[in-house]
C-alpha positions as CSV (number, residue, x, y, z in Angstrom):
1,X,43.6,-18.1,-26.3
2,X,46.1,-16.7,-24.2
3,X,46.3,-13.1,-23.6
4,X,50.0,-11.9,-22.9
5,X,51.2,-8.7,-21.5
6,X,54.4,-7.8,-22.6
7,X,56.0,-5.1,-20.2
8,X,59.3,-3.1,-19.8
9,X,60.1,-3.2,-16.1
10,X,60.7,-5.3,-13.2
11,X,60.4,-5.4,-9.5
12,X,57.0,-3.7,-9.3
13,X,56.1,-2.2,-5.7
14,X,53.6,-5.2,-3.9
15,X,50.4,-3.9,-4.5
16,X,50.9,-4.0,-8.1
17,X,51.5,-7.3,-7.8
18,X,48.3,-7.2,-6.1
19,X,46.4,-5.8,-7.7
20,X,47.8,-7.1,-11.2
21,X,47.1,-11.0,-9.7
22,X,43.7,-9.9,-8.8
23,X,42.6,-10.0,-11.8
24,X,44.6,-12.3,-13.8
25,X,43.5,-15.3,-11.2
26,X,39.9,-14.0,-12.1
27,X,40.8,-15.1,-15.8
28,X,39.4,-18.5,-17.3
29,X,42.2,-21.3,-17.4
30,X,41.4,-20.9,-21.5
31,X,42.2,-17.2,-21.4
32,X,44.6,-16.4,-18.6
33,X,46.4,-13.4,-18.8
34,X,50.4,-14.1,-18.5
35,X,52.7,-11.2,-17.7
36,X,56.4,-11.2,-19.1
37,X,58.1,-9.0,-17.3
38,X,61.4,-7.5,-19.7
39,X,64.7,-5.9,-18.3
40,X,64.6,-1.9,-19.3
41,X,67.7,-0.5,-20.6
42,X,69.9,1.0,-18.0
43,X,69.4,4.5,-18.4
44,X,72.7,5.7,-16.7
45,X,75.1,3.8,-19.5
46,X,75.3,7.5,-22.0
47,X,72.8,5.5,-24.2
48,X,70.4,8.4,-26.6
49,X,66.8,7.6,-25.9
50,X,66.4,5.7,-29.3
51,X,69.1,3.4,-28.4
52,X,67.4,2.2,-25.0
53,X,64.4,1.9,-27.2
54,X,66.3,0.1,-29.7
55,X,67.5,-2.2,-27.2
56,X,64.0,-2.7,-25.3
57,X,62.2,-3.0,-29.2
58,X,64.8,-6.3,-29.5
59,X,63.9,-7.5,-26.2
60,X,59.9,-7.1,-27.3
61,X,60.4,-9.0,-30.2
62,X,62.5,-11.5,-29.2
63,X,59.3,-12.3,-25.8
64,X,56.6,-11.8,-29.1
65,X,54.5,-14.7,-29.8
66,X,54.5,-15.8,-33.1
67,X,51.6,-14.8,-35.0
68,X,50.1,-12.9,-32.1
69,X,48.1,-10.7,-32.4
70,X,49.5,-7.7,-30.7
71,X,48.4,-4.6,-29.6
72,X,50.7,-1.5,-28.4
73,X,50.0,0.7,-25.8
74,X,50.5,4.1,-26.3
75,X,49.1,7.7,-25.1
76,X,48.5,8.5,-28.9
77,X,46.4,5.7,-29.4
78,X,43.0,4.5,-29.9
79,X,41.0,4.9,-26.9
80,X,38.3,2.2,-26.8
81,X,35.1,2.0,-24.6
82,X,34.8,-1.4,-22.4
83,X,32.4,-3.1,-25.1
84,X,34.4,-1.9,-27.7
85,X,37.6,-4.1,-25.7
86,X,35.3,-7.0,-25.5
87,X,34.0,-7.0,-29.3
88,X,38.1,-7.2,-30.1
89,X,37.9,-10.0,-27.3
90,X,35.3,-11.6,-28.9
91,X,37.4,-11.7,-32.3
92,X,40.7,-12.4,-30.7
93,X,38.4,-15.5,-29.4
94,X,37.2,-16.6,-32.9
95,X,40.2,-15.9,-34.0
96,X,41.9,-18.8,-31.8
97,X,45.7,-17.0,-31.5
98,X,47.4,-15.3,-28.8
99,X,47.0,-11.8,-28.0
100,X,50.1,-9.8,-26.8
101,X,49.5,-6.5,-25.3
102,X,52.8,-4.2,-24.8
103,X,53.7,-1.7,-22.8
104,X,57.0,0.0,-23.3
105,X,59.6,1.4,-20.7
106,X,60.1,4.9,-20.0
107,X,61.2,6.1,-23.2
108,X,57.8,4.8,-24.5
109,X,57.8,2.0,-27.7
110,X,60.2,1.7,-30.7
111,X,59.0,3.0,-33.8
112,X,59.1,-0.7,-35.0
113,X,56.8,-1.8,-32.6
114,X,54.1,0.7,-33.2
115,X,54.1,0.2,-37.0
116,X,53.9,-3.6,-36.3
117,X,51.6,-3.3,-33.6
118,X,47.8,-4.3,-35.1
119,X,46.6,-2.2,-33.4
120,X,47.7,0.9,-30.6
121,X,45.7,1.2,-27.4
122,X,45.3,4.6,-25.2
123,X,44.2,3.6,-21.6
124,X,43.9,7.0,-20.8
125,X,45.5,10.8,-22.4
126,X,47.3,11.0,-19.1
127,X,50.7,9.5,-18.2
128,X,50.2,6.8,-16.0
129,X,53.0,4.9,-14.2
130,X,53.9,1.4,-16.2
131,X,52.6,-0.3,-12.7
132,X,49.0,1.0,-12.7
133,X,49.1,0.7,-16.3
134,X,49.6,-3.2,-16.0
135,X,46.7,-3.5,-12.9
136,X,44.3,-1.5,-15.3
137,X,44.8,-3.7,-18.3
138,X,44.1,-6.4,-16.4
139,X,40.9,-5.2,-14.8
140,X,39.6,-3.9,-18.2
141,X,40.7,-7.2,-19.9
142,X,38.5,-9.2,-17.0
143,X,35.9,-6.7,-17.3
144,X,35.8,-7.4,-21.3
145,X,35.9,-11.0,-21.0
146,X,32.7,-10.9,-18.2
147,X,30.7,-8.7,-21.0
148,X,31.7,-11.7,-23.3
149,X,30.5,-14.5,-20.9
150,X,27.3,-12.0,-19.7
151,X,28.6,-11.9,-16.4
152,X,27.2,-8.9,-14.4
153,X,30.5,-8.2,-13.1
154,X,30.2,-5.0,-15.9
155,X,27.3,-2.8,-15.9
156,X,26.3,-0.5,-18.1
């Protein structure tokens, strides 16, 4: 299985980098964590919000795995405890696909990528910079996959 995050942006500051690459090199070969970084929408071309959302929802799809299993995050989603992210490990596991985990640009997702998304994921209630939102993801995904493997990196 190979877990994808899917993200509006580019050209992250270095210690997201860091900090994202942290984490992902702590992944099993079997279940890395790949990032696909997606060009946002220039915001200074007189486009509406939907449009630029329009425009990054084609991008999304077009970088989509087929048959992934994919996730959305969004501030009005579910908000899921760390054993509750490593249970959906554990089926995303069994299930033997790919997992794609999206996070949208500044305008947030498309409509269309919500209602397709299995399932929408709420880090936290607060806005949180795309950046840190990538770094966290990472850490909680590695922190899930250790509670799968009984490593005591997580401790409850």
């Amino acid at each position: 299985m190979k877990l994808r995050i899917i993200a509006i942006g580019q050209k992250m500051p270095g210690w997201i980098e860091t900090g994202f690459s942290e984490y992902a090199k702590r992944m099993p070969r079997e279940n890395s964590i790949e990032l696909i970084e997606l060009k946002p929408e220039k915001r200074a071309s007189g486009k509406t919000g939907e449009q630029i959302k329009e425009a990054e929802r084609d991008r999304i799809l077009a970088a989509l795995p087929r048959d992934a299993t994919m996730w959305a995050l969004d501030e009005h989603g579910s908000q899921l405890t760390t054993l509750e992210l490593a249970d959906a490990m554990r089926e995303w596991l069994g299930a033997g696909g790919d997992t794609a985990l999206v996070i949208g640009g500044a305008d947030g997702l498309h409509q269309d990528i919500k209602q397709r998304a299995d399932k929408l994921l709420a880090l936290s209630r607060f806005t949180l910079p795309h950046g840190l939102v990538r770094v966290m993801l990472a850490e909680q995904l590695y922190r899930a996959w250790s509670v799968t493997q009984n490593h005591p990196y997580h401790r409850e």
